[in-house]
mmCIF file of the N, C-alpha and C atoms, coordinates in Angstrom:
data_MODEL
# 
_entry.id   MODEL 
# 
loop_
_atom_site.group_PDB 
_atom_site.id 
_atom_site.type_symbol 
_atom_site.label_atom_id 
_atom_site.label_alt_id 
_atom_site.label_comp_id 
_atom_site.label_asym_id 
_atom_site.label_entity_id 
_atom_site.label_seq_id 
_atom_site.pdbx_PDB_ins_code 
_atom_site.Cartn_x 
_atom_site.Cartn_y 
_atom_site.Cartn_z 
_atom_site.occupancy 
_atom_site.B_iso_or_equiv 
_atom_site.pdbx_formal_charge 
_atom_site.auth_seq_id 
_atom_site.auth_comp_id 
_atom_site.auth_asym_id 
_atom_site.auth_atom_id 
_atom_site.pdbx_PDB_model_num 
ATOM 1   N N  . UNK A 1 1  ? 59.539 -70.025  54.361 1.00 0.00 ? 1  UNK A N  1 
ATOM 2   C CA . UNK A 1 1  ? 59.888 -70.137  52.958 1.00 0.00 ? 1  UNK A CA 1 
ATOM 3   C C  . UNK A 1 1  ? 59.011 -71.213  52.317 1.00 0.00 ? 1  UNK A C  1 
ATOM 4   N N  . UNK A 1 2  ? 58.133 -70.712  51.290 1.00 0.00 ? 2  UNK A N  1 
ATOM 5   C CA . UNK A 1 2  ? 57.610 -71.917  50.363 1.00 0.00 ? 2  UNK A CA 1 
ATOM 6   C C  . UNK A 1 2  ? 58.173 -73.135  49.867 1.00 0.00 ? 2  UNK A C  1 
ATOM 7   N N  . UNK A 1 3  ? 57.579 -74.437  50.108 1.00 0.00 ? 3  UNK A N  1 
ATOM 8   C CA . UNK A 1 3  ? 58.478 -75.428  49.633 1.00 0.00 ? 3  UNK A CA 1 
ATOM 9   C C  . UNK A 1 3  ? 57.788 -75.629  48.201 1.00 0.00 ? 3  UNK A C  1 
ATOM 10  N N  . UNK A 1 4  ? 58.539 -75.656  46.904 1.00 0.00 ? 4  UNK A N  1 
ATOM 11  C CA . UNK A 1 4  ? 58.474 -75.564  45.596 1.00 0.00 ? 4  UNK A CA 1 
ATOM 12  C C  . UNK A 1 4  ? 58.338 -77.196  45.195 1.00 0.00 ? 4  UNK A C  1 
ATOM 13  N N  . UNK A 1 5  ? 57.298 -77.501  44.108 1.00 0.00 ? 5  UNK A N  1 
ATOM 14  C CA . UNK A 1 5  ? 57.085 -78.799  43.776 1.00 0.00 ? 5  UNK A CA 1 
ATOM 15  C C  . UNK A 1 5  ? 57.547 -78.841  42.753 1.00 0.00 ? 5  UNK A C  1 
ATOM 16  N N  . UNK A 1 6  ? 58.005 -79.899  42.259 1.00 0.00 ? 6  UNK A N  1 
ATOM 17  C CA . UNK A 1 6  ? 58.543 -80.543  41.047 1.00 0.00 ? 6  UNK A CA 1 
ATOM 18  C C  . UNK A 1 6  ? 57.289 -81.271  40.345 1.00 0.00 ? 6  UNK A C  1 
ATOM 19  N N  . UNK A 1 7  ? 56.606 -80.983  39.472 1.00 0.00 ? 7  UNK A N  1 
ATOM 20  C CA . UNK A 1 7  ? 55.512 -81.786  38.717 1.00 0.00 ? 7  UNK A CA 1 
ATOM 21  C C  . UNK A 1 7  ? 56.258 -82.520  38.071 1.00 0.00 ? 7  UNK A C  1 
ATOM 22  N N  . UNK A 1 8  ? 55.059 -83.245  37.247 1.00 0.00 ? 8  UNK A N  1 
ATOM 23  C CA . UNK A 1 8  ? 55.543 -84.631  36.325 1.00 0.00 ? 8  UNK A CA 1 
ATOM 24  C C  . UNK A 1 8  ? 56.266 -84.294  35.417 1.00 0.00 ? 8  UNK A C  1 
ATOM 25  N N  . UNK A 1 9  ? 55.681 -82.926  34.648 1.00 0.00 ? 9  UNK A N  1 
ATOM 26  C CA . UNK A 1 9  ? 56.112 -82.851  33.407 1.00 0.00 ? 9  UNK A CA 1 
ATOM 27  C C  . UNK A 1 9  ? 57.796 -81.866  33.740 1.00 0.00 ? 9  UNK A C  1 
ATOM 28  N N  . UNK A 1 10 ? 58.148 -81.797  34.901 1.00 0.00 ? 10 UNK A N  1 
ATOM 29  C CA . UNK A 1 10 ? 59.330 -81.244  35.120 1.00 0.00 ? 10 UNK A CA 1 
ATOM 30  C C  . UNK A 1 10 ? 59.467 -79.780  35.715 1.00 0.00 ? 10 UNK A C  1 
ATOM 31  N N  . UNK A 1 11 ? 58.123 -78.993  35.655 1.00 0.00 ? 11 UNK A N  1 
ATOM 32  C CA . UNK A 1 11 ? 58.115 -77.689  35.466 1.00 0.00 ? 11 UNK A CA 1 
ATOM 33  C C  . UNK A 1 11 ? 57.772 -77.312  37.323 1.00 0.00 ? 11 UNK A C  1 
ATOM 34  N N  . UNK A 1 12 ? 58.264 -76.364  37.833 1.00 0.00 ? 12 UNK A N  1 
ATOM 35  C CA . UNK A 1 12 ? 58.097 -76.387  39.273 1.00 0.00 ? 12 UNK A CA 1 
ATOM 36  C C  . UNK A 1 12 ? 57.529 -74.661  39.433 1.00 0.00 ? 12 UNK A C  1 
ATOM 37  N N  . UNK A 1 13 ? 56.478 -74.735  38.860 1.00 0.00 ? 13 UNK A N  1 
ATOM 38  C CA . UNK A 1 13 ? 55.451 -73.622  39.397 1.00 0.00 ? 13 UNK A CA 1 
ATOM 39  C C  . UNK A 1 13 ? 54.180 -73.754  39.953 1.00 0.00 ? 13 UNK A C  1 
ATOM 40  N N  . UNK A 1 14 ? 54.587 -74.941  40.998 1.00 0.00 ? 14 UNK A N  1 
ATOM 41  C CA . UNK A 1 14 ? 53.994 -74.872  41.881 1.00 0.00 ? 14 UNK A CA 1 
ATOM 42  C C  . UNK A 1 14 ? 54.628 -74.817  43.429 1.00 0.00 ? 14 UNK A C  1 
ATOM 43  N N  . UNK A 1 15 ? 53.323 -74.193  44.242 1.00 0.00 ? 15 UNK A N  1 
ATOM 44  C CA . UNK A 1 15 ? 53.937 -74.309  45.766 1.00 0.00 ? 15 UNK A CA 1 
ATOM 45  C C  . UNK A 1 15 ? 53.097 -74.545  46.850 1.00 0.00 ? 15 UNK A C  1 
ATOM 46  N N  . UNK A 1 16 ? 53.497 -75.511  47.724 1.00 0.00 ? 16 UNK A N  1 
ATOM 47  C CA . UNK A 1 16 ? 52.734 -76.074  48.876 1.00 0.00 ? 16 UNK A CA 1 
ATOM 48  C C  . UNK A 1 16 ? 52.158 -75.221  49.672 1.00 0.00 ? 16 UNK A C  1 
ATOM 49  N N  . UNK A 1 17 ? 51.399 -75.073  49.970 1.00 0.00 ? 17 UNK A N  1 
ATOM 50  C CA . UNK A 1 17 ? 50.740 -73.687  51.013 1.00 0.00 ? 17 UNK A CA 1 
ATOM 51  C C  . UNK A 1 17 ? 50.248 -74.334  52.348 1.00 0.00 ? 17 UNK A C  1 
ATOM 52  N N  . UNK A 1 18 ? 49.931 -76.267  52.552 1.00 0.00 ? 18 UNK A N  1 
ATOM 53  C CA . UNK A 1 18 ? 49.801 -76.809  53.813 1.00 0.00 ? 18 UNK A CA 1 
ATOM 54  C C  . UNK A 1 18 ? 50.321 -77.985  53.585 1.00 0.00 ? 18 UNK A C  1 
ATOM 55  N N  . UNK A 1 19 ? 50.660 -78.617  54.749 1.00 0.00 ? 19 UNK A N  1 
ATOM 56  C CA . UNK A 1 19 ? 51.069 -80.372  54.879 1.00 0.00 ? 19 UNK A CA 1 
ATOM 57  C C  . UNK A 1 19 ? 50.282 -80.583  56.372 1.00 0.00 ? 19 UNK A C  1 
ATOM 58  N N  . UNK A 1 20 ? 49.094 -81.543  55.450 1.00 0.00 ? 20 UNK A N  1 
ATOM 59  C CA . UNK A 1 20 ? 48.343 -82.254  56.135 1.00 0.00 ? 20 UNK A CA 1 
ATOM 60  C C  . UNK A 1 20 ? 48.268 -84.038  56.420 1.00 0.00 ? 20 UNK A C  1 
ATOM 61  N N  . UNK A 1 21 ? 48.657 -84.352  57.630 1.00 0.00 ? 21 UNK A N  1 
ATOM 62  C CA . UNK A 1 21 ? 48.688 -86.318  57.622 1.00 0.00 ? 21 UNK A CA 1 
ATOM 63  C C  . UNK A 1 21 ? 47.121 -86.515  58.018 1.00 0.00 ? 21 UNK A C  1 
ATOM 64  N N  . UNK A 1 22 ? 46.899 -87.640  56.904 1.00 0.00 ? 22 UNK A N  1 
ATOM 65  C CA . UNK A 1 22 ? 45.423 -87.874  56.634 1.00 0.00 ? 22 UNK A CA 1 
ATOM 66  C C  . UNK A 1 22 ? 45.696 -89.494  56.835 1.00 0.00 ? 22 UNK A C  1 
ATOM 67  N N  . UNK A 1 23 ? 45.151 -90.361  57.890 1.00 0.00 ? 23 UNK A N  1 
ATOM 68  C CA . UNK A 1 23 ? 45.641 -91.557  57.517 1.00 0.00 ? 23 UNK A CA 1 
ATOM 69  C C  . UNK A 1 23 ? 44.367 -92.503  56.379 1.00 0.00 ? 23 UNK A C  1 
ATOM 70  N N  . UNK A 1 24 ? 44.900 -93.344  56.089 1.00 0.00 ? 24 UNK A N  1 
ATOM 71  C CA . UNK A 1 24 ? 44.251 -94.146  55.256 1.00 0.00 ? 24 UNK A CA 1 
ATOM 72  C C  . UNK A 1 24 ? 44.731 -95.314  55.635 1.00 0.00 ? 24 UNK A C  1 
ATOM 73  N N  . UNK A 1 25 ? 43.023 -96.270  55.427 1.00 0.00 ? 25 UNK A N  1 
ATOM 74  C CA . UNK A 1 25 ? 43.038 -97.722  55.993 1.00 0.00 ? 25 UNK A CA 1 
ATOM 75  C C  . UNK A 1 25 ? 42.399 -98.091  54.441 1.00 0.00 ? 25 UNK A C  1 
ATOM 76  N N  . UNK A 1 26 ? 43.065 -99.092  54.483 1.00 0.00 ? 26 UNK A N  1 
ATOM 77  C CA . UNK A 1 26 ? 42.797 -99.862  53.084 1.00 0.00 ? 26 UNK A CA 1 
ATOM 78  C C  . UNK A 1 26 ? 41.676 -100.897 53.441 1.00 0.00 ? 26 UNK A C  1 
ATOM 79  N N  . UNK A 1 27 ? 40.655 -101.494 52.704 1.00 0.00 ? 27 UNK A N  1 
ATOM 80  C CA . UNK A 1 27 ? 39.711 -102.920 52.848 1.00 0.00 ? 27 UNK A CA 1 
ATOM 81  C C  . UNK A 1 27 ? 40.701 -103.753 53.739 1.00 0.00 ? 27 UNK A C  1 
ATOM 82  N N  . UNK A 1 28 ? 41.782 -104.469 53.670 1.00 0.00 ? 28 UNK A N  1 
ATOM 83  C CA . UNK A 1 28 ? 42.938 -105.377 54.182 1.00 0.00 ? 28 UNK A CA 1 
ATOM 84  C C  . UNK A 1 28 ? 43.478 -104.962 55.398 1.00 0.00 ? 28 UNK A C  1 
ATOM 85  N N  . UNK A 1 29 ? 42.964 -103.645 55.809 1.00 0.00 ? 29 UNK A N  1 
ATOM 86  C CA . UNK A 1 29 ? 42.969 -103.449 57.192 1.00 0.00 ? 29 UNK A CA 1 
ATOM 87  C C  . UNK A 1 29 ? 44.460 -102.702 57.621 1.00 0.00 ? 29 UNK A C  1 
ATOM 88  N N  . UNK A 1 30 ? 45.418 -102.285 56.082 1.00 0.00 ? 30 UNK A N  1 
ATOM 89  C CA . UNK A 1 30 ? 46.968 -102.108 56.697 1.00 0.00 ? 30 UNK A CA 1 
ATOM 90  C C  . UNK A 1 30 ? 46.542 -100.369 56.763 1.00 0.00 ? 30 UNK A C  1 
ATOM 91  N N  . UNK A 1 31 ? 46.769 -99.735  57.455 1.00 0.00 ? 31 UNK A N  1 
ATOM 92  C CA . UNK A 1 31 ? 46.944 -98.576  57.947 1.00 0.00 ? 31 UNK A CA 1 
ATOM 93  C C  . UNK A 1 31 ? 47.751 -97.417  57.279 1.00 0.00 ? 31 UNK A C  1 
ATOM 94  N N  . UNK A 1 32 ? 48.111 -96.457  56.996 1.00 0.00 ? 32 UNK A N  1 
ATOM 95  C CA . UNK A 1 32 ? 49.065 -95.195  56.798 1.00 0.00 ? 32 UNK A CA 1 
ATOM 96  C C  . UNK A 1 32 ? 48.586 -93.832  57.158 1.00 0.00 ? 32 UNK A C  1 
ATOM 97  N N  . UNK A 1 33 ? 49.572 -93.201  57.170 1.00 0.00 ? 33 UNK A N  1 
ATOM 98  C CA . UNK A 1 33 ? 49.400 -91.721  57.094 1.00 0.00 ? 33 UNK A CA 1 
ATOM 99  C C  . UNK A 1 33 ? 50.384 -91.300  57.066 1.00 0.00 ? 33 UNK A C  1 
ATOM 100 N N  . UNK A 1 34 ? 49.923 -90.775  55.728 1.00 0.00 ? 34 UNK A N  1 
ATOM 101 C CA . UNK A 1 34 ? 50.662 -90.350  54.739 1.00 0.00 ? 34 UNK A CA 1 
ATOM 102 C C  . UNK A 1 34 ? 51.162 -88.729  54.964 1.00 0.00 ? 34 UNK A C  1 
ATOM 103 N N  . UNK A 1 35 ? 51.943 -87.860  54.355 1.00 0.00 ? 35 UNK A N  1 
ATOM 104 C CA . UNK A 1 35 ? 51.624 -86.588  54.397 1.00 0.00 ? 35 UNK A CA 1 
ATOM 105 C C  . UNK A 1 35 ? 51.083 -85.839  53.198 1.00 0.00 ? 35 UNK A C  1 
ATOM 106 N N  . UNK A 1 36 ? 49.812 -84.962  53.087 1.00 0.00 ? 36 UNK A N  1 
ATOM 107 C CA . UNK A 1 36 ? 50.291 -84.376  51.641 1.00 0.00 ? 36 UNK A CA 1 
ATOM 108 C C  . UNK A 1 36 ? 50.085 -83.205  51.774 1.00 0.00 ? 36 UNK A C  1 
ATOM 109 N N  . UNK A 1 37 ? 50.846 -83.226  50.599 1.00 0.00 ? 37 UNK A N  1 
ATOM 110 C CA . UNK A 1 37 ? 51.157 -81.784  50.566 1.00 0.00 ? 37 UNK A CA 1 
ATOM 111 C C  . UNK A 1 37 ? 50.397 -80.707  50.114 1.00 0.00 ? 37 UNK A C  1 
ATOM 112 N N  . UNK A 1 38 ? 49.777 -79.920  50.317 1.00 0.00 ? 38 UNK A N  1 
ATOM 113 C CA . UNK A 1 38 ? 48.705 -79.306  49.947 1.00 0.00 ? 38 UNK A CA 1 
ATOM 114 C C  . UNK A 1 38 ? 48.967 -77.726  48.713 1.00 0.00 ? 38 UNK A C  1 
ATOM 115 N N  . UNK A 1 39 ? 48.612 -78.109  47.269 1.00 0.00 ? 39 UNK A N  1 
ATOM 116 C CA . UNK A 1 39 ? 49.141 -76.788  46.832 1.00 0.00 ? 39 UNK A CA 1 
ATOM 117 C C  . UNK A 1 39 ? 47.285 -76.709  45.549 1.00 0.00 ? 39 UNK A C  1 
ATOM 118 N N  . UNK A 1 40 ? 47.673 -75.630  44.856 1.00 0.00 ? 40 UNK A N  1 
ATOM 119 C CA . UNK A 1 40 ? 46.595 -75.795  43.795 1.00 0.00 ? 40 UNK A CA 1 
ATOM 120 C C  . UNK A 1 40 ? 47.376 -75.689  42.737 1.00 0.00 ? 40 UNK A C  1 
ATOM 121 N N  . UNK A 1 41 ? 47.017 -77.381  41.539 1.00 0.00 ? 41 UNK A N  1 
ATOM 122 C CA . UNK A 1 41 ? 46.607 -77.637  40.505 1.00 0.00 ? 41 UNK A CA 1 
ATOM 123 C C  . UNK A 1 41 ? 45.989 -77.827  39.538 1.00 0.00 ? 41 UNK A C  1 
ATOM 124 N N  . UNK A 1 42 ? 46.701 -77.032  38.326 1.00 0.00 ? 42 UNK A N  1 
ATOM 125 C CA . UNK A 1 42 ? 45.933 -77.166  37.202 1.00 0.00 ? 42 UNK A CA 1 
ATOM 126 C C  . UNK A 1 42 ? 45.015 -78.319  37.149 1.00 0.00 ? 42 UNK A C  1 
ATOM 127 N N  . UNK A 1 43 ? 43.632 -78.396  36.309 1.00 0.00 ? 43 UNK A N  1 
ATOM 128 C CA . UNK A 1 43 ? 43.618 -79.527  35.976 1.00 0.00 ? 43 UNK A CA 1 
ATOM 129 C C  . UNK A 1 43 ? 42.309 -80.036  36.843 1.00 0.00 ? 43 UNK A C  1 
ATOM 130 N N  . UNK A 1 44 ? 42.074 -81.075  36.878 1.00 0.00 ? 44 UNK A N  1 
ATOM 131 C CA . UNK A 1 44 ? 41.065 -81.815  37.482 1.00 0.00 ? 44 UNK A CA 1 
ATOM 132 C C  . UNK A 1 44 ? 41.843 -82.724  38.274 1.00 0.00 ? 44 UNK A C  1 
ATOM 133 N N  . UNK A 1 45 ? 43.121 -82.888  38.822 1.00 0.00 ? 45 UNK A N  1 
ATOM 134 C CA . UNK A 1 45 ? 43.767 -83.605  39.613 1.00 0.00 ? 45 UNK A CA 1 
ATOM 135 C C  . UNK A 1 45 ? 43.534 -83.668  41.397 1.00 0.00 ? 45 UNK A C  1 
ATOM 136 N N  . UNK A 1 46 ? 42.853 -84.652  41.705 1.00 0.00 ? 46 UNK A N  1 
ATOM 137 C CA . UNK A 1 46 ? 42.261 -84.246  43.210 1.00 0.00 ? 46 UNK A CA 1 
ATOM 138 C C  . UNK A 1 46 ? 43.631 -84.236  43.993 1.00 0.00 ? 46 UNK A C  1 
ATOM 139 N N  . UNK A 1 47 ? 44.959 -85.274  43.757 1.00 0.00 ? 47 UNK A N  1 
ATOM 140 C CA . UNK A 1 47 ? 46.001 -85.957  44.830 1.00 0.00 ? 47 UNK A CA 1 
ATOM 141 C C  . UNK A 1 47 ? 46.581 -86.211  43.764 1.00 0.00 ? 47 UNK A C  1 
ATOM 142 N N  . UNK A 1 48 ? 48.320 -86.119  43.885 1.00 0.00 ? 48 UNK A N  1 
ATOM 143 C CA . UNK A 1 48 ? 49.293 -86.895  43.324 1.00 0.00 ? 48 UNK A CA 1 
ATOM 144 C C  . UNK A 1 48 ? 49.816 -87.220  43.936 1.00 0.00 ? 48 UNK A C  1 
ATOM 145 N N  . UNK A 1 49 ? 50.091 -88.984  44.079 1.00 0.00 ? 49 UNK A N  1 
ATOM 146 C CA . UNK A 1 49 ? 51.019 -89.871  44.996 1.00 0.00 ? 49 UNK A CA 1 
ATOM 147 C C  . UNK A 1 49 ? 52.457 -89.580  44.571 1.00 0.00 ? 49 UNK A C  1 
ATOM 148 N N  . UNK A 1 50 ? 53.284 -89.932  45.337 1.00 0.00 ? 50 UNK A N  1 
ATOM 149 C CA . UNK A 1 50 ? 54.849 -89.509  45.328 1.00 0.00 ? 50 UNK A CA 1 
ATOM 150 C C  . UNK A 1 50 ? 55.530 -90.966  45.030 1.00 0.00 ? 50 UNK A C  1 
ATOM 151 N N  . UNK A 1 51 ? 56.181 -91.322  44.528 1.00 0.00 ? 51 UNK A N  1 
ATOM 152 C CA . UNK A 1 51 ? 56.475 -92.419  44.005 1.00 0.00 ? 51 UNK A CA 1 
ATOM 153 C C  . UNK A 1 51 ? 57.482 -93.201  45.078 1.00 0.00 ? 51 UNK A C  1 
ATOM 154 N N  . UNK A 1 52 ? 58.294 -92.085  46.259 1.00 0.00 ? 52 UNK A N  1 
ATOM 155 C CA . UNK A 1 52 ? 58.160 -92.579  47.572 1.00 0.00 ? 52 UNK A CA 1 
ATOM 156 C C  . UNK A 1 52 ? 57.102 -93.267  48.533 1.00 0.00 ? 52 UNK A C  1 
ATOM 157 N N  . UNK A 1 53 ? 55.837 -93.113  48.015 1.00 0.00 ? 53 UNK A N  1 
ATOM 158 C CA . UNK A 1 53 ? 54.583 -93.533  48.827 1.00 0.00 ? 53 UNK A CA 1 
ATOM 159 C C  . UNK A 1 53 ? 54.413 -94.574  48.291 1.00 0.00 ? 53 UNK A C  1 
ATOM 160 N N  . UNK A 1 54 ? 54.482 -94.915  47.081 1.00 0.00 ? 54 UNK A N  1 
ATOM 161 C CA . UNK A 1 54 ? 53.885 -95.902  46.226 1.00 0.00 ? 54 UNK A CA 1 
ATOM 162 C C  . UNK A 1 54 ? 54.952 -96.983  46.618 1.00 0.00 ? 54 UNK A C  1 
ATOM 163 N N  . UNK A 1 55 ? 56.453 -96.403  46.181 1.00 0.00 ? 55 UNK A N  1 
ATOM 164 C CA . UNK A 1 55 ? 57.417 -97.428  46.787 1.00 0.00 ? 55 UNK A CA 1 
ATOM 165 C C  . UNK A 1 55 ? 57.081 -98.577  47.925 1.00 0.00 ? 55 UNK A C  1 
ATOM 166 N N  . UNK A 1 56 ? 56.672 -97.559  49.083 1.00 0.00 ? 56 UNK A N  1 
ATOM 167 C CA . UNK A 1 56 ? 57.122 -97.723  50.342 1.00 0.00 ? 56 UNK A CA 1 
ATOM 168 C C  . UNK A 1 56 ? 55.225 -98.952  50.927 1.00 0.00 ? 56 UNK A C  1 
ATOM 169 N N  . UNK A 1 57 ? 54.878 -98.217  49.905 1.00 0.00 ? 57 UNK A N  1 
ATOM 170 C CA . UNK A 1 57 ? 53.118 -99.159  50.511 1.00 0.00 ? 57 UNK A CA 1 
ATOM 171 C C  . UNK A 1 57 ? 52.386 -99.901  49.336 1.00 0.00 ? 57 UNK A C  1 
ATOM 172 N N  . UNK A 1 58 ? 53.299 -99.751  48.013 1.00 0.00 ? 58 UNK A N  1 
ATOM 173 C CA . UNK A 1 58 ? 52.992 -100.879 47.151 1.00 0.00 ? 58 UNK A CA 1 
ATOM 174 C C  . UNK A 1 58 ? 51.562 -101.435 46.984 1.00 0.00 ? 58 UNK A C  1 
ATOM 175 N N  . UNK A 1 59 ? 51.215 -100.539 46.673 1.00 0.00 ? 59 UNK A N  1 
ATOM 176 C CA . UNK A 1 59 ? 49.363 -100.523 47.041 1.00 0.00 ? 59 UNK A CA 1 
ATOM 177 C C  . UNK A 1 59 ? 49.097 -101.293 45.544 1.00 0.00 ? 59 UNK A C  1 
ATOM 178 N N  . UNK A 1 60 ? 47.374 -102.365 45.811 1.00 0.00 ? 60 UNK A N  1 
ATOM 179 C CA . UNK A 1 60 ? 47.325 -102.734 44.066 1.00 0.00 ? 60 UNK A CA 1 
ATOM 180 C C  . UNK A 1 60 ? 46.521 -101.654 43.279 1.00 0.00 ? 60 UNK A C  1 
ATOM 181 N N  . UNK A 1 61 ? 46.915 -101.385 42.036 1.00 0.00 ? 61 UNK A N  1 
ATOM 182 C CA . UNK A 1 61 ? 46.017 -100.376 41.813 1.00 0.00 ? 61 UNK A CA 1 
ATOM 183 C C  . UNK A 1 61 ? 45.599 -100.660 40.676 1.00 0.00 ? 61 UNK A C  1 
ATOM 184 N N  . UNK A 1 62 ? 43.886 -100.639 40.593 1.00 0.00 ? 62 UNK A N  1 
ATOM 185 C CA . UNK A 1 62 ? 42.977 -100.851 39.734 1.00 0.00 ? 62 UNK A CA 1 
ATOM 186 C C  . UNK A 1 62 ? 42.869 -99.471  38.950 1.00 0.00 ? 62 UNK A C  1 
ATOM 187 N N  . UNK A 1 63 ? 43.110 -99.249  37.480 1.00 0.00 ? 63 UNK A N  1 
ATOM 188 C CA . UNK A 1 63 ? 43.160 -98.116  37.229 1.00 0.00 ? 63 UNK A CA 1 
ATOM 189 C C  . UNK A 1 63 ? 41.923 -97.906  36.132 1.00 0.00 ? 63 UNK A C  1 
ATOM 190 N N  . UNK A 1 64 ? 41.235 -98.898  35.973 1.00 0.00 ? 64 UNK A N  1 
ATOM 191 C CA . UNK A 1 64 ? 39.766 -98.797  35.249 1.00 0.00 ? 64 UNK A CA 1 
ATOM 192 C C  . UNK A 1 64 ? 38.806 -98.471  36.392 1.00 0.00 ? 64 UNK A C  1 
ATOM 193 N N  . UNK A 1 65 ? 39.147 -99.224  37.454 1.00 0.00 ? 65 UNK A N  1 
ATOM 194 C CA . UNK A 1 65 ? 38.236 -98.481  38.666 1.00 0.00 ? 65 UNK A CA 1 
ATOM 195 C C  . UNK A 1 65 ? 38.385 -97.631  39.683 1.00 0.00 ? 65 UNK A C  1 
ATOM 196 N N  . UNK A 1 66 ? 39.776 -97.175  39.638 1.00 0.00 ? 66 UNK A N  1 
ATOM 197 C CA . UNK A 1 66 ? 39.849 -95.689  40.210 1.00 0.00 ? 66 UNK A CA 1 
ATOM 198 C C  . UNK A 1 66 ? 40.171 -96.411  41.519 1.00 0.00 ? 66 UNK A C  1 
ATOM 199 N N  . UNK A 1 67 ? 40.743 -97.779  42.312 1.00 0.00 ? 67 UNK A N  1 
ATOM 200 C CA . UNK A 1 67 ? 40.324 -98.163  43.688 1.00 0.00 ? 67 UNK A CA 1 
ATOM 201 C C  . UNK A 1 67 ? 42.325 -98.634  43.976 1.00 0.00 ? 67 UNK A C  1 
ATOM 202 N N  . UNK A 1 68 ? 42.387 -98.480  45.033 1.00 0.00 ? 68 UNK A N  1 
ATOM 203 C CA . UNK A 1 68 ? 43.584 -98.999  45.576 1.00 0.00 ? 68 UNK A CA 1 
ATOM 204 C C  . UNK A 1 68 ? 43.477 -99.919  46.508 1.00 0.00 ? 68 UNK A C  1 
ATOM 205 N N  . UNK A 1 69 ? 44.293 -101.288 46.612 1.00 0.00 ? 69 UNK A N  1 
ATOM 206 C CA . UNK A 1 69 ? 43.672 -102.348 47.759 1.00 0.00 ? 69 UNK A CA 1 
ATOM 207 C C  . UNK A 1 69 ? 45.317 -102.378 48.331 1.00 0.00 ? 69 UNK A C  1 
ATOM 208 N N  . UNK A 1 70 ? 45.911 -103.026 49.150 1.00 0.00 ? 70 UNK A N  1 
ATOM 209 C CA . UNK A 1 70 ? 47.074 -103.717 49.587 1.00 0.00 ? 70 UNK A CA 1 
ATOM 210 C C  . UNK A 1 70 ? 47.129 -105.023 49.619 1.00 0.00 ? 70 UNK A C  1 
# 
């Protein structure tokens, strides 16, 4: 069964087709791996973080330069 996404703007026509763990090491050396979820979006959007991820790894995020540090 397809697992169905909830986008930002509320609307859930989208659906995951893989879940891939990709880890990521930050400059500061802290580690993750993450899962994501793999679907196709509108848009020019490469990744949307889950606000569980962001919670949980509180990353700093430079948003004029596109860069995430810990």
């Amino acid at each position: 069964m397809p697992l169905s996404v909830a986008l930002i703007d509320s609307t859930m026509n989208a659906y995951v087709n893989h879940i891939v763990m990709l880890p990521i090491e930050f400059p500061c050396g802290y580690l993750c791996t993450p899962e994501f979820f793999m679907t196709k979006l509108e848009g020019t959007y490469p990744a949307v973080l889950s606000y569980s991820w962001l919670y949980q790894c509180n990353p700093i995020i430079n948003w004029i330069m596109g860069t995430m540090t810990c």
